[in-house]
N, C-alpha and C positions, 0 to 999 in steps of 0.2 A: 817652527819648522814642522811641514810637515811628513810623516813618516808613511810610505808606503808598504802594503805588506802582499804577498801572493801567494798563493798554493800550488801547487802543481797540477789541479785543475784547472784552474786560470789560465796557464801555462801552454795546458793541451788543447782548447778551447780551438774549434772548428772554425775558421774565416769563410767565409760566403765565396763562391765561388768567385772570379775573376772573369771579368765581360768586356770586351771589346765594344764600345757602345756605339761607334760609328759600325761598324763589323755588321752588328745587331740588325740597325736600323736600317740598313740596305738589304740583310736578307729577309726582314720584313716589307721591304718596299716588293722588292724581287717576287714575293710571295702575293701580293697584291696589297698592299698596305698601303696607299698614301702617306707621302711623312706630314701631310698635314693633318693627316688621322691618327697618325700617332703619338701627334704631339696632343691630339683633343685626348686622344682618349688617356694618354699619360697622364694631363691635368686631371681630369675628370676624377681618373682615380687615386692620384695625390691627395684631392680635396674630400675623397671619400673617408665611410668610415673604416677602411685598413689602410690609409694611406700608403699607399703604395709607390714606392720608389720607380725611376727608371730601369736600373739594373733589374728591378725585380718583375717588372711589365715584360722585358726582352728573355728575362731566363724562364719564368713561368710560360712563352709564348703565347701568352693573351690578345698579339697582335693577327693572331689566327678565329678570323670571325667564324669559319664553317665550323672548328672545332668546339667552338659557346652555344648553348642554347637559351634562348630566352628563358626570364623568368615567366611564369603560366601567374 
């Protein structure tokens, strides 16, 4: 049997926001985003090293190219 145990940190412990992912994904299209560009670049950065989620592509709005600047 296994025994669970908790604190009350655990308890208070912050959830990630809540995203609407169709919501998202059209006001990234809306904004100029391809959804075939955002499905590339979602993989892209899945397979990267911060593997990065979809919720987290749409809440960081990395689907905003003017706001990135290239690496130099």
């Amino acid at each position: 049997m296994a025994t669970s145990y908790t604190t009350g940190l655990l308890d208070q412990r912050k959830s990630s926001p809540r995203l609407d992912l169709v919501e998202a994904a059209f006001a990234a299209y809306k904004s100029g985003k391809g959804f075939r560009g955002q499905i590339a670049d979602i993989v892209r950065l899945r397979r990267g090293p911060g593997r990065l989620r979809p919720h987290e592509y749409y809440l960081f709005r990395l689907y905003e190219d003017q706001r990135l600047t290239p690496e130099a």
